[in-house]
BAFI-3210 file (N, C-alpha, C; in Angstrom, 3 decimals, decimal comma, padded with zeros to 6 digits):
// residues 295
n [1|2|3|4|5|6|7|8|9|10|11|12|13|14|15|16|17|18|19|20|21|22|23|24|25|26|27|28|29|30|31|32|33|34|35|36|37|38|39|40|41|42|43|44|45|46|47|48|49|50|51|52|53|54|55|56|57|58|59|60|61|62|63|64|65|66|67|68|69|70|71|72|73|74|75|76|77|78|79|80|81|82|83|84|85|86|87|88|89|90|91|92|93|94|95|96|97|98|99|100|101|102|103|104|105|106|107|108|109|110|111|112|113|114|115|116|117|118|119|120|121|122|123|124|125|126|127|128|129|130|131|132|133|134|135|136|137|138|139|140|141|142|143|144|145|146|147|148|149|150|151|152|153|154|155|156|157|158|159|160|161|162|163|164|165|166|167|168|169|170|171|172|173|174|175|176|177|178|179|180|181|182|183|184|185|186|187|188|189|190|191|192|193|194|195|196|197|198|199|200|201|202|203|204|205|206|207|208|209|210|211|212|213|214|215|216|217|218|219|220|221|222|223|224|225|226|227|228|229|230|231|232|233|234|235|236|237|238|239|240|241|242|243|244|245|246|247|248|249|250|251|252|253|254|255|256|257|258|259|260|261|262|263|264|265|266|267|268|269|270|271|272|273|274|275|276|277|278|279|280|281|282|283|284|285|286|287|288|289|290|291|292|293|294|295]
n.u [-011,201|-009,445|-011,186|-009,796|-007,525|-005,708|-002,344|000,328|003,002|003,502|005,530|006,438|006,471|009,617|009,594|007,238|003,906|002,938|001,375|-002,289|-003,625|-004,333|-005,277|-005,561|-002,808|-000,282|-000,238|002,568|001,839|-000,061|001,119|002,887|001,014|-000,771|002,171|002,110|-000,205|000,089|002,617|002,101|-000,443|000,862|003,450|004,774|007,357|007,543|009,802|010,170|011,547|009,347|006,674|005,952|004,675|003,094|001,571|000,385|-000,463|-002,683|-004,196|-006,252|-007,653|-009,008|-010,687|-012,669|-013,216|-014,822|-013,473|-012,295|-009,731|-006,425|-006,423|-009,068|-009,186|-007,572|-008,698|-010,791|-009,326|-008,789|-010,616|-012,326|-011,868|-012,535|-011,589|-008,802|-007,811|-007,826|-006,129|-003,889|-003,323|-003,344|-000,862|001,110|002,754|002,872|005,734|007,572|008,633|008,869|010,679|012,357|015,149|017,970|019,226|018,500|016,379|018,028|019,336|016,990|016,522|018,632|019,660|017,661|015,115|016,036|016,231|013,830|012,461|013,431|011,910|009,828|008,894|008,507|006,658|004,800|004,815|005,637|005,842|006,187|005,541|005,596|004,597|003,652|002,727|001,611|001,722|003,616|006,190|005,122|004,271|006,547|008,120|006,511|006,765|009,512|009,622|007,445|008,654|009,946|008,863|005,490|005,080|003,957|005,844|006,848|007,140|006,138|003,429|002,444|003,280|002,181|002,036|002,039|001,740|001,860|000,670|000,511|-000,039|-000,486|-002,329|-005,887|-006,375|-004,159|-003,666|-005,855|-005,007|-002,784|-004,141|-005,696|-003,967|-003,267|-001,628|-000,122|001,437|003,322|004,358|004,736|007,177|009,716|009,597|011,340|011,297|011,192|009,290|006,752|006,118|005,349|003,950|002,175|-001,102|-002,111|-004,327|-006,509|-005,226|-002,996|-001,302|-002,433|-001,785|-001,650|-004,057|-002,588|-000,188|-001,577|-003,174|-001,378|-001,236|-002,453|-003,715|-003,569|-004,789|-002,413|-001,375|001,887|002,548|000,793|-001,196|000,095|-001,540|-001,061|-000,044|001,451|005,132|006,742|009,164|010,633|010,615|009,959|010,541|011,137|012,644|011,013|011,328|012,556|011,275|010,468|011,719|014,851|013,715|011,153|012,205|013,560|012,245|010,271|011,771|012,759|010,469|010,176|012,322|011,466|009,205|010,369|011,245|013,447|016,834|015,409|014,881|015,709|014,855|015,430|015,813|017,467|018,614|019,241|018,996|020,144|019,312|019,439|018,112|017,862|020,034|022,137|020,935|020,779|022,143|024,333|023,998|024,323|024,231|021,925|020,526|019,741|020,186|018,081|019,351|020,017|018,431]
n.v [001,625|003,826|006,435|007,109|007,108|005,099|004,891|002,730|002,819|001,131|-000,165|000,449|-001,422|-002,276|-003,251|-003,114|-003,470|-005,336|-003,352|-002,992|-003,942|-001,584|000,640|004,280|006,681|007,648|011,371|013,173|015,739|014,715|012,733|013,748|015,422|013,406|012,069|014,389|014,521|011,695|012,717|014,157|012,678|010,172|011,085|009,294|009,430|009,817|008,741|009,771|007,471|005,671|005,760|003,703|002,034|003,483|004,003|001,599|000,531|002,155|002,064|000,283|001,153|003,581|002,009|000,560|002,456|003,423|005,581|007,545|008,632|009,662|012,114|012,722|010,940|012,069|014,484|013,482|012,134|014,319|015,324|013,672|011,658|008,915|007,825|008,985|007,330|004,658|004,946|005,219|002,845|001,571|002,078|000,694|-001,363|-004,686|-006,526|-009,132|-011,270|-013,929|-014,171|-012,653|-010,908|-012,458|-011,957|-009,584|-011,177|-012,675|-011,028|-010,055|-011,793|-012,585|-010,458|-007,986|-009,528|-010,647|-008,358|-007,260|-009,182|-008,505|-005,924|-006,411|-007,190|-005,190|-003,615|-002,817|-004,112|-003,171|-003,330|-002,324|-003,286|-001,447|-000,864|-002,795|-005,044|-007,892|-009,417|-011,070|-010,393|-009,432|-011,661|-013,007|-011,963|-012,673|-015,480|-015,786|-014,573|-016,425|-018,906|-021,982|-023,960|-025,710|-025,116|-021,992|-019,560|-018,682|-015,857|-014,474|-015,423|-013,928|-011,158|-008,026|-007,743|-006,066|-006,583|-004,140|-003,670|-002,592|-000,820|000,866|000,289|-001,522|-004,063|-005,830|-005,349|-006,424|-008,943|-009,097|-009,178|-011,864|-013,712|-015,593|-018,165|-019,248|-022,580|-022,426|-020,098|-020,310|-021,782|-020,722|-020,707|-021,826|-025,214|-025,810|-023,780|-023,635|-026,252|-025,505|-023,350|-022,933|-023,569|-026,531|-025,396|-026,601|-026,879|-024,339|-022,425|-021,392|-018,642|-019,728|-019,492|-018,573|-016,970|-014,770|-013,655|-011,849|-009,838|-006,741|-005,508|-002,591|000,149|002,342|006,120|006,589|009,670|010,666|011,635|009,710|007,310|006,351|006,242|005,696|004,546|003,201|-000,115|-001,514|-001,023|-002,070|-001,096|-001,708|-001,674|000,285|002,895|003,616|004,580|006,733|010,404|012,644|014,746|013,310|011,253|011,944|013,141|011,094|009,140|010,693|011,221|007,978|008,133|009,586|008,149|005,936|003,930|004,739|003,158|001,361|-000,596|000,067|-001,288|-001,338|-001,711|-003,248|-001,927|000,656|004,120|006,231|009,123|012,770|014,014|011,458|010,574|011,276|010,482|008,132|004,607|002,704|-000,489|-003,299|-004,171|-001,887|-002,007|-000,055|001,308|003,351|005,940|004,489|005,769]
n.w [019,329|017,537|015,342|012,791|009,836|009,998|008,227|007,106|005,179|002,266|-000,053|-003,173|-006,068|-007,979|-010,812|-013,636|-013,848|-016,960|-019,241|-020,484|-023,299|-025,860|-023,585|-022,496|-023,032|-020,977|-020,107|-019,551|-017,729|-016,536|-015,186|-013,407|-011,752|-010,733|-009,285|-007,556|-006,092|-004,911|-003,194|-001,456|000,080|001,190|001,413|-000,794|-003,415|-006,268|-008,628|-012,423|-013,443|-012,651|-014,245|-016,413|-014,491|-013,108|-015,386|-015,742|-013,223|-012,760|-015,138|-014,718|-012,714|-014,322|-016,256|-014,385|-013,496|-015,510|-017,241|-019,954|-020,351|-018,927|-017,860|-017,011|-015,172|-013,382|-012,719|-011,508|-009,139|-007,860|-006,549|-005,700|-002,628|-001,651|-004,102|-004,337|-002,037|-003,110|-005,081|-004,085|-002,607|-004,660|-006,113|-004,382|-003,205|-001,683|-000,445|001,321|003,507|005,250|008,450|006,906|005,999|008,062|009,849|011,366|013,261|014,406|015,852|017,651|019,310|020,673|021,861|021,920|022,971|025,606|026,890|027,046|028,199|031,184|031,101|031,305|033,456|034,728|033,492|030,551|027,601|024,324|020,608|017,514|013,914|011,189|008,607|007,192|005,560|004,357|006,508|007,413|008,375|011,111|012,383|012,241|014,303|016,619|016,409|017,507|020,178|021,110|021,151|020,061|021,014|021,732|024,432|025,837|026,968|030,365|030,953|028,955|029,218|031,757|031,036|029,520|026,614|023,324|019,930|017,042|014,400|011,450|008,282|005,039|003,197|002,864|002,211|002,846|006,147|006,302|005,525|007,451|009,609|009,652|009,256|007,460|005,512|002,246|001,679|-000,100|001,187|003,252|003,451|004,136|006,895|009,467|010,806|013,291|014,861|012,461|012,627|015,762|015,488|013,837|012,016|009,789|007,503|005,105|003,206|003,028|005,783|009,142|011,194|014,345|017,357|019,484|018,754|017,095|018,656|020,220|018,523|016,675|014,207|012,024|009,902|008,804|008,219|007,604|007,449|009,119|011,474|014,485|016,462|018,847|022,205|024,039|024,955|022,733|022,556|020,961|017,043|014,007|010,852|007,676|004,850|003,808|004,116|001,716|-000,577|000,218|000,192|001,076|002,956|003,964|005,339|006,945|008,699|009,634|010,880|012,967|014,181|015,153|016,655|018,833|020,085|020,564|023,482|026,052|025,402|023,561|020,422|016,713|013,856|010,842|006,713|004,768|002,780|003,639|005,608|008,576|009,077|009,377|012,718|013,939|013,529|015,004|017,527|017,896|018,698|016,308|016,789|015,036|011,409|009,827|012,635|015,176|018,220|020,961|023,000|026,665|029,491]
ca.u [-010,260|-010,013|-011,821|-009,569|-006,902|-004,164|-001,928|001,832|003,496|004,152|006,746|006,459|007,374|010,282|009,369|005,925|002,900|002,382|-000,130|-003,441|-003,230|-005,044|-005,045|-005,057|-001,811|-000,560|000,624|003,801|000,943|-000,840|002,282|003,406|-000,281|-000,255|003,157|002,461|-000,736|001,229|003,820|000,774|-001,545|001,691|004,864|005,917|008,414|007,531|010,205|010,189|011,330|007,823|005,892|005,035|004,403|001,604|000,271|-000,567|-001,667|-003,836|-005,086|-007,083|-008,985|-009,320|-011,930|-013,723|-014,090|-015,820|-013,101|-011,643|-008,598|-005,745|-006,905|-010,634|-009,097|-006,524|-009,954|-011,696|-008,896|-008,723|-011,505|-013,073|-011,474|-012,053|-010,151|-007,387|-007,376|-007,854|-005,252|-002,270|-003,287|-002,994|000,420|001,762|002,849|003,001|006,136|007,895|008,666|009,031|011,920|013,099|017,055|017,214|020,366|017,294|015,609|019,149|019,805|016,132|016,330|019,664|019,745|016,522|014,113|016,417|015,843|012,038|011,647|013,776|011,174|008,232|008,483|008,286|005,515|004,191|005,832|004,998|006,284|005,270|006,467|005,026|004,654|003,671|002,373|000,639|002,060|005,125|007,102|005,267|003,532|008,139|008,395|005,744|006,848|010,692|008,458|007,243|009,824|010,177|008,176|004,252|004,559|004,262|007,192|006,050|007,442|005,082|001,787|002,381|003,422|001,303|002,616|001,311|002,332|000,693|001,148|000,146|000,263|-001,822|-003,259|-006,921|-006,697|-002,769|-003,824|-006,686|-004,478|-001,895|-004,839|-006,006|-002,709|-003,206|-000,618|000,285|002,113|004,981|004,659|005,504|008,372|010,827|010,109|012,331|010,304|010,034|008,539|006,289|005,012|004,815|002,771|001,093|-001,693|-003,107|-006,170|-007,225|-004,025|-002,655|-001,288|-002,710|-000,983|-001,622|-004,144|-001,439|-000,055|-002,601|-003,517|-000,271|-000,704|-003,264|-003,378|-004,606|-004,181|-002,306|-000,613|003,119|002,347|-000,708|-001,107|-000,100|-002,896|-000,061|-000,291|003,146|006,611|007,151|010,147|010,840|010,222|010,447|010,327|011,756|012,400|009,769|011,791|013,216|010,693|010,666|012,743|015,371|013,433|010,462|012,728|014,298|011,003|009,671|012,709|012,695|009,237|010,434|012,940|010,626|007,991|010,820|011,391|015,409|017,041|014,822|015,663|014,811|015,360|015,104|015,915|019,111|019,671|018,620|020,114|019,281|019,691|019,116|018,265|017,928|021,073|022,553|020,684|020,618|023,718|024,427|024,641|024,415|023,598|020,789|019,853|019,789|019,299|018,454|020,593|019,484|018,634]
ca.v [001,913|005,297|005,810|007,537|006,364|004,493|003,640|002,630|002,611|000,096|-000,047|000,463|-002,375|-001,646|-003,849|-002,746|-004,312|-004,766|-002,207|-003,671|-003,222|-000,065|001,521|005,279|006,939|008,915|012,464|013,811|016,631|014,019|011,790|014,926|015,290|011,914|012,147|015,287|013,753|010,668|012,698|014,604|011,666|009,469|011,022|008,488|010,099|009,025|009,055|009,252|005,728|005,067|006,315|002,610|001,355|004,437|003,811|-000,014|000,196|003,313|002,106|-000,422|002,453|004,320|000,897|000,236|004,061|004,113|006,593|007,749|009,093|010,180|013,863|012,702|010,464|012,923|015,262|012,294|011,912|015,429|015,725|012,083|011,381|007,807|007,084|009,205|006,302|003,680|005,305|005,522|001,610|001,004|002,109|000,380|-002,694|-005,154|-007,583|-009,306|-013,025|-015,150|-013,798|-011,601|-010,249|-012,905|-011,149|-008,672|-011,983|-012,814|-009,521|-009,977|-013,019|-013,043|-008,980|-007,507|-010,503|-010,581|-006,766|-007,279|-010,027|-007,718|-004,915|-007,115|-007,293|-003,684|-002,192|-003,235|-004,452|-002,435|-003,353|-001,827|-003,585|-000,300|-001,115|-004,444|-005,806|-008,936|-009,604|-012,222|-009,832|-009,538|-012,937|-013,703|-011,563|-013,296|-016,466|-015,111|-014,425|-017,524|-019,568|-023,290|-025,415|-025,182|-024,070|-020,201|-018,676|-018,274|-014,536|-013,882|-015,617|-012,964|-010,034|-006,948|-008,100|-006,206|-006,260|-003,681|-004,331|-000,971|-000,950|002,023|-000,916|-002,102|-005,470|-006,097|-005,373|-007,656|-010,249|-009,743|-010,123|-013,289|-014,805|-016,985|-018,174|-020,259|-023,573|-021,563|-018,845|-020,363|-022,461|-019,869|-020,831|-023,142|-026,136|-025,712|-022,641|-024,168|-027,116|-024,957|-022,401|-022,499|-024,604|-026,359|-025,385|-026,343|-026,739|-023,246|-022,682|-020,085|-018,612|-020,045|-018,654|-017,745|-016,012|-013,813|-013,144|-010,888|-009,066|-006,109|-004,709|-001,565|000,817|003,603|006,770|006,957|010,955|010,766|011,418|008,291|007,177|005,864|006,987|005,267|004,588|001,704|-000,624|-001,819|-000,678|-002,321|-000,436|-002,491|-001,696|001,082|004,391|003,779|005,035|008,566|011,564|012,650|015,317|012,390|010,107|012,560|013,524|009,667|009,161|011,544|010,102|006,978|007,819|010,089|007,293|004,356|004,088|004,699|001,677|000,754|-000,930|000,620|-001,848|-000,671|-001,912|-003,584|-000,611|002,264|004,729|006,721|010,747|013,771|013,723|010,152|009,484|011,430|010,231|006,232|004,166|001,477|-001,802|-004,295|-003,797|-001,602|-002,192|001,038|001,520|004,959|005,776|004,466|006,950]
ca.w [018,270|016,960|013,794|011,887|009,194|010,292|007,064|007,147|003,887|001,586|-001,252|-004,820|-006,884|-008,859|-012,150|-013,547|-014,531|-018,504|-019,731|-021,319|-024,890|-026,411|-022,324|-022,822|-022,733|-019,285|-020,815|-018,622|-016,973|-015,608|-014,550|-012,568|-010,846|-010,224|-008,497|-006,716|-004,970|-003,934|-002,333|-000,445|000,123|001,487|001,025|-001,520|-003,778|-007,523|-010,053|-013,893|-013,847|-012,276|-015,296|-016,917|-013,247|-012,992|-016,301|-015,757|-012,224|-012,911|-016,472|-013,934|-012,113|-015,030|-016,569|-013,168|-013,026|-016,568|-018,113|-021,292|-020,593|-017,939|-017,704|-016,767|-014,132|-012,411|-012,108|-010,295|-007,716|-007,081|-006,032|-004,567|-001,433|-001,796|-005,375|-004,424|-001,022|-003,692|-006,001|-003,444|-002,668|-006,257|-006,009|-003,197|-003,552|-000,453|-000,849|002,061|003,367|006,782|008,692|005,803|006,775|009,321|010,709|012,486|014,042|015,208|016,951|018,390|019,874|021,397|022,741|022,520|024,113|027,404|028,165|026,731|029,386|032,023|031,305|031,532|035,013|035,480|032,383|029,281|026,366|022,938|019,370|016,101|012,829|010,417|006,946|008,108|004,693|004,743|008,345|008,195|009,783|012,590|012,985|012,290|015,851|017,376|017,221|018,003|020,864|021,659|021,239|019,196|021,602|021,848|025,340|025,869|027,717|031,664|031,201|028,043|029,669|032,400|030,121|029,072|026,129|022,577|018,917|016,667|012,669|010,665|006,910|003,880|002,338|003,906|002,342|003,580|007,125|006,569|005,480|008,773|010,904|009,388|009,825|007,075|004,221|001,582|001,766|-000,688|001,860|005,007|003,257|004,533|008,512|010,673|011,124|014,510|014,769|011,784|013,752|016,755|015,804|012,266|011,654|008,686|007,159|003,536|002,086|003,527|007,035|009,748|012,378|015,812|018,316|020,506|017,941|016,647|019,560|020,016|017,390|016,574|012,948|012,010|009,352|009,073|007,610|008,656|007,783|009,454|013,139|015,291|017,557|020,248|023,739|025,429|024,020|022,307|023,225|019,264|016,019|012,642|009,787|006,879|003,077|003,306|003,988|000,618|-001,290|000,447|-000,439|002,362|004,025|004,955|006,288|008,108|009,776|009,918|011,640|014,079|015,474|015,286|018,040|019,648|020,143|021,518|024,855|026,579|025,136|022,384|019,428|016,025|012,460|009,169|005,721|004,262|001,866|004,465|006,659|009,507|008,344|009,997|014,099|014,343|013,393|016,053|018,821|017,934|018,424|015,377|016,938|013,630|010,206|010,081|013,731|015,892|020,082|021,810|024,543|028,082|030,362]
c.u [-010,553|-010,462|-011,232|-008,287|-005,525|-003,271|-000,033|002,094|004,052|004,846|006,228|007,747|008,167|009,780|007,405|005,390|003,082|001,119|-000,923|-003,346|-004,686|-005,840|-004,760|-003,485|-001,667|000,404|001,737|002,921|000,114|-000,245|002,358|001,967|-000,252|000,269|002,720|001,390|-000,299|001,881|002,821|000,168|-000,149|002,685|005,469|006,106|008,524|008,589|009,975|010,423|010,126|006,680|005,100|003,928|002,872|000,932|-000,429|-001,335|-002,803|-004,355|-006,507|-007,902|-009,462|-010,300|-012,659|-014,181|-015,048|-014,897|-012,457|-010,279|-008,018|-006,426|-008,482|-010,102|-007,976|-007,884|-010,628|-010,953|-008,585|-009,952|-012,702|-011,842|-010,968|-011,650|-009,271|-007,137|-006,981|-006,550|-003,753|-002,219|-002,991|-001,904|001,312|001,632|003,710|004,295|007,162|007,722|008,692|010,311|012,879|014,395|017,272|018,163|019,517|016,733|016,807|019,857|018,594|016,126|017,697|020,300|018,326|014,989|014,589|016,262|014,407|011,509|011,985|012,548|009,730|007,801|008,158|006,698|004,755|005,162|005,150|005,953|005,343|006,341|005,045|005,787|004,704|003,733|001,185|001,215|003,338|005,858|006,630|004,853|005,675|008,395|007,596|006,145|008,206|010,260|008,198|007,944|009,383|009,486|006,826|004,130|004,883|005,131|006,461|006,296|006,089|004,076|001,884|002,570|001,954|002,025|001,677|002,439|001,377|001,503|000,625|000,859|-000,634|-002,398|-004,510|-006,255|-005,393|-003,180|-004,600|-006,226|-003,542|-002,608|-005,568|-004,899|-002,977|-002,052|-000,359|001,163|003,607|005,132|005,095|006,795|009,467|011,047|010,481|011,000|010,027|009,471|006,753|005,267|004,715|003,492|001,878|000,409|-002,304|-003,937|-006,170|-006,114|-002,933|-002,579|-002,182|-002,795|-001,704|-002,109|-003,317|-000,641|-000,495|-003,163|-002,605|-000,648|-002,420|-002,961|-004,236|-004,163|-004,259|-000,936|000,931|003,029|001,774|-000,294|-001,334|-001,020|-002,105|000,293|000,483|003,984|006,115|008,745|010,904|010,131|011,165|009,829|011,328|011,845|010,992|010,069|012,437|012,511|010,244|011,880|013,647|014,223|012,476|010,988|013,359|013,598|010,361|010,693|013,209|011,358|009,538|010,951|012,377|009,509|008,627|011,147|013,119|015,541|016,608|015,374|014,696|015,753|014,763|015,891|017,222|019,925|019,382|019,537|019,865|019,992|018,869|018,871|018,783|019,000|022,094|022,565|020,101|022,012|023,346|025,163|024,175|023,987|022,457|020,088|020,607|019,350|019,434|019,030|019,915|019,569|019,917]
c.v [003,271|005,381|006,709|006,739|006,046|004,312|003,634|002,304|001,438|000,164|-000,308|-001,210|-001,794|-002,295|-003,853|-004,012|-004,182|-004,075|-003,138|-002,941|-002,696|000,956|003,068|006,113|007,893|009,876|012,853|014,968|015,846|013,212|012,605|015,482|014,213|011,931|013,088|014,635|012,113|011,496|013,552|013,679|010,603|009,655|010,224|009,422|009,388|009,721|008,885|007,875|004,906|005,274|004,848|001,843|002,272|004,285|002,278|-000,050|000,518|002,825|001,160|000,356|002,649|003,347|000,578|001,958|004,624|005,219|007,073|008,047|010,000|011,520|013,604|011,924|011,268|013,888|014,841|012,322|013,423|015,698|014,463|012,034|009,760|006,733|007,819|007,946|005,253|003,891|005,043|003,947|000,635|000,695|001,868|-000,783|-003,455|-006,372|-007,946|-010,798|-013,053|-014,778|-013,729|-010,998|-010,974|-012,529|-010,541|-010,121|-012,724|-012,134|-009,535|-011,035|-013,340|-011,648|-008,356|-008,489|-010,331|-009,418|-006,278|-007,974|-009,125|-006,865|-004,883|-007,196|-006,470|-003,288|-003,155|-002,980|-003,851|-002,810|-003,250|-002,615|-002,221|-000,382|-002,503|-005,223|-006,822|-009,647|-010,302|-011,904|-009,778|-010,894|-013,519|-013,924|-012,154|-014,950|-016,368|-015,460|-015,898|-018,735|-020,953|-024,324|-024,445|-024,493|-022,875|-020,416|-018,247|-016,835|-014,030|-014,336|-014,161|-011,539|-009,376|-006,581|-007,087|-005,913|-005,225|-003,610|-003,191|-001,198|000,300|001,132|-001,880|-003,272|-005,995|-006,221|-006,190|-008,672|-010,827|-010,140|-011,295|-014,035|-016,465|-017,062|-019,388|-021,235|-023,009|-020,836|-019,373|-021,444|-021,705|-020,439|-021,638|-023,978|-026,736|-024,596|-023,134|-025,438|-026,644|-024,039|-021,888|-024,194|-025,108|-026,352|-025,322|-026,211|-025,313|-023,544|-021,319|-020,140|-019,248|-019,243|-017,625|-016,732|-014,807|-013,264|-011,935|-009,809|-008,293|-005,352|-003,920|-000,817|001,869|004,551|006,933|008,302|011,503|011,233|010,031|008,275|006,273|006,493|006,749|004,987|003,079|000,875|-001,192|-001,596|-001,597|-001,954|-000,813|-002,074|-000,967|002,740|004,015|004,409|006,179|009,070|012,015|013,783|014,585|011,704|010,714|012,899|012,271|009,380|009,725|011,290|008,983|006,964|008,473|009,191|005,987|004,951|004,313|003,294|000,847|000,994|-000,494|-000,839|-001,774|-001,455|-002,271|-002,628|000,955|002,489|005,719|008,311|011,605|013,795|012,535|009,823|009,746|010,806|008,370|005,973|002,571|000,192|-003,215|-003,455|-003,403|-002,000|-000,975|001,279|003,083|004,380|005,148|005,565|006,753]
c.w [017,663|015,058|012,459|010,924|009,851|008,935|007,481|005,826|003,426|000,556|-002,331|-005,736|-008,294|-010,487|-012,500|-013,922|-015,890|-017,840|-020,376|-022,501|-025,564|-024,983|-023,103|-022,595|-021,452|-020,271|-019,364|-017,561|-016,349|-014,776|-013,404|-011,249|-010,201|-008,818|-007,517|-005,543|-004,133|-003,123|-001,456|000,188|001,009|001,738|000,474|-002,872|-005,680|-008,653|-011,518|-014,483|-013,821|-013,205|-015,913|-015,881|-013,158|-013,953|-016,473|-014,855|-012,488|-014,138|-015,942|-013,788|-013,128|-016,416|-015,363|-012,990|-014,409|-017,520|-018,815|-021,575|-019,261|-017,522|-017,032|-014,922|-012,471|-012,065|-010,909|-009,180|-007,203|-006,183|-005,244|-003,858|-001,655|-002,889|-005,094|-003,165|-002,147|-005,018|-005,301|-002,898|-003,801|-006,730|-005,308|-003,114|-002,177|-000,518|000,391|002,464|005,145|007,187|007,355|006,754|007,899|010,252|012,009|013,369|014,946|016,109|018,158|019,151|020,651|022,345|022,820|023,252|025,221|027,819|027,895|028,116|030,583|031,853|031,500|032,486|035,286|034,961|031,376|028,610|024,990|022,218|018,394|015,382|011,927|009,211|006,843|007,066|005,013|006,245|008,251|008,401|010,861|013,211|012,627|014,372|016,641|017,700|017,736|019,296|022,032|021,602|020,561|019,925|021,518|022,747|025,426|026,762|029,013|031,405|030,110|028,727|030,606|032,181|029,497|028,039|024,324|021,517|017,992|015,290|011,862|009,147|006,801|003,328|002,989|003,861|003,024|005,283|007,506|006,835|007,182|009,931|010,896|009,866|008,958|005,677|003,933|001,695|001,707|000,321|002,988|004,970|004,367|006,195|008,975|010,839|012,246|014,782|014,039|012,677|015,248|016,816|014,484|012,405|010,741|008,281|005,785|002,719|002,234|004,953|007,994|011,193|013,614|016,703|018,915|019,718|016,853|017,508|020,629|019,345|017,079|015,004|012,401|010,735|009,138|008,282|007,548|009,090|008,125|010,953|014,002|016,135|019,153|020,818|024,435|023,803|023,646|022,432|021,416|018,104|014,543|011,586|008,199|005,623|002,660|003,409|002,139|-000,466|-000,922|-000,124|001,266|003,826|004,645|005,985|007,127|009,472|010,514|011,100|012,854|014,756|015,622|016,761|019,425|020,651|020,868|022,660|025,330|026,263|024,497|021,262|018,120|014,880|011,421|007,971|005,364|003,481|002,892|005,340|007,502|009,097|009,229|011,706|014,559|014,334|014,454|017,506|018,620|017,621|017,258|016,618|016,473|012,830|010,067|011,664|014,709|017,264|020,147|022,969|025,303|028,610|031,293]
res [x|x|x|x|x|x|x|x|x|x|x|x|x|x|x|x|x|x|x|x|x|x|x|x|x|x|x|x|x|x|x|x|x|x|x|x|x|x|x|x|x|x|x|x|x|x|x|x|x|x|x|x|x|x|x|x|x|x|x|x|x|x|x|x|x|x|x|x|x|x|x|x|x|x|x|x|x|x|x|x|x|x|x|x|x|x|x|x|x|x|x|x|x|x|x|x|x|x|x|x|x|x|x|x|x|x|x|x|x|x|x|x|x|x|x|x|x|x|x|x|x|x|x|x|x|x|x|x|x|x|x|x|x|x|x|x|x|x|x|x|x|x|x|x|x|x|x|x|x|x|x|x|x|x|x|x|x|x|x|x|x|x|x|x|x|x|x|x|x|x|x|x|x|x|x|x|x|x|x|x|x|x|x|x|x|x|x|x|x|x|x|x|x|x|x|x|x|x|x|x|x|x|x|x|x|x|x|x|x|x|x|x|x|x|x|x|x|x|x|x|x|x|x|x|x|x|x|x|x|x|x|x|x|x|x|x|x|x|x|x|x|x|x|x|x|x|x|x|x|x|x|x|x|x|x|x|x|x|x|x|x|x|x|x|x|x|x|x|x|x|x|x|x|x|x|x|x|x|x|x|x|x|x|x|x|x|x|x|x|x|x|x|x|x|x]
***
């Protein structure tokens, strides 16, 4: 594994934290620092609306770091490495469910599995979900995947088959490669899927050998340099361009299609939209669901 940072972005929660009462105040010169190393450190794109949201997360750091006031703590992340990491995790908030938009798990399962299994015969199968979260998007695709009975799919046992799950948040990536979740949390899945491939442990379920065993999670920058060496055949990138500014997503976007293979499927976000190259060279076929040409 290469040993440098993987992170994939995670989304800002729109409704803040309360502040702890008598927290120092954030002055507008430190808001604006703040912001500017986010949009360095991540490319996320902090507006003025985000101002209470930065002074609750950050009033956290700024008591585990011992210090008095905004101006002492914008010093610290200029110059430590690993509180500005712990700062842009601070601000990135992981939120996502069990076949979330299930429109996308309906497009995958009835057009892109039959030319996954077609291409299985030939190569290897690659899918990224990037900006993974705590995983139940990709442990969704996995069991998509494996389909509603226990037994694996003869085409997947024989498949050079991988999923790779990329989030900016260590502990998030931790969580998707545990593959474990709450009772509430796995309400959302069809209950065969559910008795197929989650098992219970301790009052919580967690995912299914076979299904963790898919799936590789690492983390990583989106604006970082990818550490992927072939195309990938699908990409899901969900409710996480939204919190860039157009010229990121224009650039994110343009590796995106750089990185799928002829005929790969890209899906993005219920409020998102594909801008600048990408949008040229991907054809819309569903809501938010995008193919490159075939050769």
């Amino acid at each position: 594994m290469h040993a440098f940072h993987h992170h994939a972005v995670a989304a800002l929660r729109i409704n803040a934290d309360p502040i702890a009462a008598g927290s120092p105040p954030l002055g507008d010169a430190e808001f604006r620092a703040i912001a500017a190393i986010m949009q360095d450190e991540a490319r996320i794109h902090l507006s003025d609306a985000k101002t209470t949201l930065v002074h609750s997360r950050l009033s956290r750091r700024l008591r585990e770091q011992g210090l008095g006031n905004f101006q002492e703590y914008v010093r610290l992340v200029q110059k430590d490495r690993e509180e500005r990491a712990a700062m842009v995790v601070a601000l990135t908030t992981n939120h996502t469910h069990f076949f979330r938009e299930a429109h996308h798990f309906d497009h995958f399962r009835a057009t892109t599995m039959p030319w996954l299994q077609q291409r299985a015969r030939r190569g290897a199968i690659r899918i990224w979900s990037a900006g993974c979260s705590s995983g139940e998007e990709v442990h969704t695709i996995a069991m998509c995947l494996l389909g509603e009975s226990r037994q694996v799919p003869a085409w997947l046992r024989q498949a050079d088959l991988k999923l790779l799950a990329t989030d900016i948040a260590p502990h998030v990536v931790e969580s998707a490669s545990r593959g474990l979740y709450s009772a509430a949390t796995v309400e959302a899945v069809p209950a065969r899927y559910r008795e197929a491939w989650m098992r219970s442990s301790g009052g919580d379920y967690q995912m299914a050998a076979e299904a963790r065993s898919l799936v590789t999670a690492k983390v990583l920058n989106l604006f970082e340099p990818w550490p992927m060496r072939q195309s990938y055949d699908v990409i899901f990138c969900r409710n996480v361009m939204i919190y860039f500014d157009d010229q990121a997503n224009a650039e994110l976007q343009a590796r995106f299609v750089e990185l799928l293979a002829p005929g790969g499927f890209l899906y993005i976000g219920h409020s998102e939209r594909l801008i600048g190259p990408a949008a040229t060279r991907m054809t819309p076929c569903g809501h938010t669901i995008y193919r490159k040409e075939p050769r």
